[in-house]
Every structure is written in C-alpha cells, then in structure tokens.
C-alpha positions as CSV (number, residue, x, y, z in Angstrom):
1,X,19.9,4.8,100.1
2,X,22.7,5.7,102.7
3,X,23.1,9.9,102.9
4,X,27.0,10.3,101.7
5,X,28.4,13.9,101.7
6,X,31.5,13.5,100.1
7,X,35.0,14.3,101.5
8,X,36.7,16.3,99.6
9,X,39.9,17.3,99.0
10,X,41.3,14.4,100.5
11,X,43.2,10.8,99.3
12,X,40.2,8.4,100.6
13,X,42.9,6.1,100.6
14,X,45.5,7.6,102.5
15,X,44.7,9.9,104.8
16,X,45.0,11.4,108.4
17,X,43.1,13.7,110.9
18,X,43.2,14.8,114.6
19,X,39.7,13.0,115.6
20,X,37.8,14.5,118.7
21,X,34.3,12.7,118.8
22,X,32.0,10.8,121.1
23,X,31.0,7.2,120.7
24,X,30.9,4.0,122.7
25,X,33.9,1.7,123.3
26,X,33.0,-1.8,122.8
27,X,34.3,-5.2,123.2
28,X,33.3,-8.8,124.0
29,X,29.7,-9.5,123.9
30,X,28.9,-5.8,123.7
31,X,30.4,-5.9,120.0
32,X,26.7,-8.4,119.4
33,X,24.2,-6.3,121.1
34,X,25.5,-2.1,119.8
35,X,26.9,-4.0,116.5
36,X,24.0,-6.6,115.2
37,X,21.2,-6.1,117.8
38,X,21.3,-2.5,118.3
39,X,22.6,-0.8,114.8
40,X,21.6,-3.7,111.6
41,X,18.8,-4.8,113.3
42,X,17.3,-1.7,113.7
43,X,18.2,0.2,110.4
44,X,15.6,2.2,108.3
45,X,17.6,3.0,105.1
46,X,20.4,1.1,104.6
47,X,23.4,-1.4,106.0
48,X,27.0,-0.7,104.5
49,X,29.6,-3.6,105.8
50,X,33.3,-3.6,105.2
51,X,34.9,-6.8,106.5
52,X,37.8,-9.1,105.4
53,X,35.9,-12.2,106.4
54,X,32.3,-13.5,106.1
55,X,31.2,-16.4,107.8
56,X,27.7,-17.6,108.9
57,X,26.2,-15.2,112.1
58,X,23.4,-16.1,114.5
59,X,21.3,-13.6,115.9
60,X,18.8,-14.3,118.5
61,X,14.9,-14.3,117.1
62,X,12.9,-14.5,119.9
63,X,9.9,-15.6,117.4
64,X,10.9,-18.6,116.6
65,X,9.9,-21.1,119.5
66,X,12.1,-23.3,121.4
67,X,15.6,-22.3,118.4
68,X,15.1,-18.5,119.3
69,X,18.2,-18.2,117.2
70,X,18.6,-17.9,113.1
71,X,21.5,-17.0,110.6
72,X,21.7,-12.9,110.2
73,X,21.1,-13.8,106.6
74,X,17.6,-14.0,107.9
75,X,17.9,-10.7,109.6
76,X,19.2,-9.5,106.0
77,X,16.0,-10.6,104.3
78,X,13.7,-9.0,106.4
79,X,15.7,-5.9,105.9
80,X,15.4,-6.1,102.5
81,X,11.4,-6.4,102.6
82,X,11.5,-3.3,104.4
83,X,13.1,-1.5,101.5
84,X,16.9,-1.3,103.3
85,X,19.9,-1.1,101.1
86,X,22.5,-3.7,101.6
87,X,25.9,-3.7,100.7
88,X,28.4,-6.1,102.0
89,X,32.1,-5.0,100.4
90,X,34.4,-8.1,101.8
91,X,37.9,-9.5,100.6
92,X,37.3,-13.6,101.1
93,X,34.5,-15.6,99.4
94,X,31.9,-16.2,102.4
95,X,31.9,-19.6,104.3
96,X,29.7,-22.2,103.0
97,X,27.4,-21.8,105.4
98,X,26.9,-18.3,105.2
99,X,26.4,-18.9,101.4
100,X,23.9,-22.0,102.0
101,X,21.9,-19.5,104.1
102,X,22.2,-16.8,101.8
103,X,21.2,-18.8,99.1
104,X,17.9,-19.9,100.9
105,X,16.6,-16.4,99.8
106,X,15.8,-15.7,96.2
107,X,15.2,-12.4,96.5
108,X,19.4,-11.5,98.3
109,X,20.6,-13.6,95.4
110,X,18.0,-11.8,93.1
111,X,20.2,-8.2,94.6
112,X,18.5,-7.8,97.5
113,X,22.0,-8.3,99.1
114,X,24.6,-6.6,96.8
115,X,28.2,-8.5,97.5
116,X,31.4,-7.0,96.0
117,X,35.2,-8.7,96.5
118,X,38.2,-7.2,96.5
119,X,41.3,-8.7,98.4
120,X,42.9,-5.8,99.3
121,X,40.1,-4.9,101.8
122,X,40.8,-5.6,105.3
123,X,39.3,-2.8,107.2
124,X,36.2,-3.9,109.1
125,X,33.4,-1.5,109.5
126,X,29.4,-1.3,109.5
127,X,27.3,2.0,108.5
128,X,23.5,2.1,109.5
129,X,21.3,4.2,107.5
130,X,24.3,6.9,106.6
131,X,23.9,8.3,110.5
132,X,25.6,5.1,112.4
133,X,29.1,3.9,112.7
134,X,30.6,1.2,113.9
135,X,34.9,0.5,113.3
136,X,37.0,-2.3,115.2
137,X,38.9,-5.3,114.6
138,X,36.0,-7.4,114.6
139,X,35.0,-9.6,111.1
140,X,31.6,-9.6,110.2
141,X,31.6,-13.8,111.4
142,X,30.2,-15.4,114.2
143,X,33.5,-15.0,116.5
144,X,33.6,-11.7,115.7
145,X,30.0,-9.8,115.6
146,X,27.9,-12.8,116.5
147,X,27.1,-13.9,120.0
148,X,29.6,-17.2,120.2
149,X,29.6,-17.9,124.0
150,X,32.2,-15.9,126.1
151,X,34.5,-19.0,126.2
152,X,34.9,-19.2,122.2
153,X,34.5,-15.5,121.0
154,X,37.7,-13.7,119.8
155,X,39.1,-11.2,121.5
156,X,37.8,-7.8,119.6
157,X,37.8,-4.2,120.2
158,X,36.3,-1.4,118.8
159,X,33.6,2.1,118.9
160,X,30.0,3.2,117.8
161,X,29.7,6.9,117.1
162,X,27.5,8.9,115.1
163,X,29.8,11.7,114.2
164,X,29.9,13.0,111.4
165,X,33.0,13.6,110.2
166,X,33.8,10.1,111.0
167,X,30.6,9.1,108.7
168,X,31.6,11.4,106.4
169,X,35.4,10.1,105.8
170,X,34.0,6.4,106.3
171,X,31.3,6.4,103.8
172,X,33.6,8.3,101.4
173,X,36.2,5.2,100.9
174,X,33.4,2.5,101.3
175,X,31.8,4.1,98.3
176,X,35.3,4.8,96.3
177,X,36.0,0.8,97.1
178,X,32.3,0.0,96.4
179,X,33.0,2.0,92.7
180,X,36.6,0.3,91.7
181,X,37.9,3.7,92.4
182,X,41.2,2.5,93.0
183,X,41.2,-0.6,90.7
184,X,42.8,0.9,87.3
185,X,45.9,1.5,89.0
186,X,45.9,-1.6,91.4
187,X,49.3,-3.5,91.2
188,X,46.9,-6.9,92.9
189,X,44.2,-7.0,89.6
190,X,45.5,-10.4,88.7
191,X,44.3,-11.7,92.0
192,X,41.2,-10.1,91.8
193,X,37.5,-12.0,91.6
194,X,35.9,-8.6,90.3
195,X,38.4,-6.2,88.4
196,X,37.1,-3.0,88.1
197,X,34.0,-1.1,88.7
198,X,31.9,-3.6,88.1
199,X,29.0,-4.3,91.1
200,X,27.0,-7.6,91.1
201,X,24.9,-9.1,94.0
202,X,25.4,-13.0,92.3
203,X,24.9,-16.1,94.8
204,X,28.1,-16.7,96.3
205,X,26.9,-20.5,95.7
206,X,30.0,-23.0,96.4
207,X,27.9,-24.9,93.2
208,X,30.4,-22.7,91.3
209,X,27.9,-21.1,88.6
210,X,27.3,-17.8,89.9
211,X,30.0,-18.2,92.7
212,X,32.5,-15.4,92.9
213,X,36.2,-17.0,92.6
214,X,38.2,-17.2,95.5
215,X,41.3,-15.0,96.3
216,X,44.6,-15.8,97.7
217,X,44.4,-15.2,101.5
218,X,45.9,-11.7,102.7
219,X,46.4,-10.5,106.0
C-alpha cells in the first residue's frame, strides 16, 4: 500500500504553493527509461497512475528471445505477483489493445489492476511505492511513456523528484479522485462511467460485459 500523509488544510482541488525541490527534468526518450524502466519497473509497494489516455505500452523484456519487447500490461502482472498495488485513475476507456492485453491476465481483471474513470481527469502523473514522483504532459500510451522510436514519439516534458511535499500534495488528490471525493457536487455526473465513490477493477473488455462505458472526449 502506497504511504499517504495527508495534506491538510488545503482544497486538493485547487490549490497553490511556492515549490523549491530537486528532481530530474525529462523529455524524449528519457520520459521511457526514469518513467517505465526506472520508477514502475522497479517498484516494491505500489504504482499510482493518473493519465487522461490509456493506450497499449511496450517495454523492452530482455527475456524473451529474439521479441525482447512485451505490452507493460505484462510488466503489470508481474508486479502484481510480487504483491504491488496498482491503481490506474484515467478519464478515456483504454484502447483495444491495451484492453486485449489486459484481458490476457485473469488475475488484473480478477483486481489485480484496479481501473477507475472519470472524465474530468486530465492531469498525468505516476507515484512509485508512495516515495517516487513523476508529473508531465506525457499520457500513460505508447507516444507518450513508451519507447516509440525518436521519429514518431510526441513531443513531452516533464520531472522525477522524490520530495515530499510534492508526494504529499500529489498523493492527497490522487486518493480524493480515487475516493469520488469530488463527485456529489460534480456539475459532469451525467457523463460519468462511475458516479460516485464507487472503485472496481472490471475488464475494460471492448466485448461490452464488464466494459466500462465510454465518455465524451474532453481536453
């Protein structure tokens, strides 16, 4: 379980600081190896990612012959054996093939990989083990985090940093989103999938019987 200490005293929704921290600025290629390779990869707890899009991710896998490359939903199972929490809070319903992966593994669909929508998320962040912080423009999708040659990536920027106050402020709306904090009160609940507080990790299956429904597009 990710280590939250909770911010308080503040709107998690709307708020500003003066920031002084160190971290890593990254961009390009760098955004696959600190991002993917360096923070999920290597995490011991648990994996917290914010993102407005979701589409299919290849990672390299040096194990696996001649391919030496596999979807991160791979990555994600793995994690999961080793006991590490994953949440992945996101506003569109994943491509089809990130959900054909995805639903190559019982035990994600089964809530190894918790999934919650809401359409009014469009910040894009990943947490590693409540100690790890990544925040950018970059999508959790192959053009974005994934290592899509240098002639087809999107342009992205963004930092790593372990602070904590950062971590703190982070962690503190990712959870409040994660808990339909803000959903009573939400003027966009008639385009919502998943009203409320409710939390589900169903198969995001395009068969349509446990898939979440899609929401309008918002940018």
């Amino acid at each position: 379980m990710a280590r939250i200490r909770r911010a308080r005293g503040i709107d998690l929704f709307d708020q500003s600081f003066d920031a002084t921290f160190r971290g890593k600025f990254v961009g390009g290629r760098a955004l696959y190896d600190e991002v993917i390779a360096g923070g999920v990869a290597r995490a011991k707890e648990s994996v917290w990612i914010a993102t407005a899009n979701v589409k299919e991710l290849f990672i390299e896998r040096p194990g696996l012959g001649r391919r030496r490359v596999a979807s991160v939903v791979s990555l994600f199972a793995d994690l999961h054996a080793r006991g590490v929490e994953l949440k992945l809070l996101h506003a569109e319903l994943p491509s089809r093939r990130f959900r054909a992966a995805f639903d190559r593994h019982p035990a994600l669909v089964a809530g190894g990989l918790q999934m919650k929508q809401c359409p009014r998320v469009h910040m894009k962040a990943v947490i590693v083990d409540g100690a790890w912080l990544y925040l950018g423009s970059a999508n959790f999708t192959g053009a974005g985090l994934g290592m899509k040659g240098d002639d087809k990536r999107n342009f992205e920027l963004g930092f790593v940093t372990e602070d904590f106050e950062l971590l703190d402020r982070v962690q503190a709306m990712f959870d409040g989103l994660w808990r339909g904090q803000p959903c009573q009160s939400c003027k966009l609940r008639e385009l919502c999938p998943d009203p409320g507080g409710y939390v589900s990790a169903p198969s995001p299956s395009s068969s349509g019987a446990s898939a979440a429904k899609s929401a309008p597009a918002r940018r």
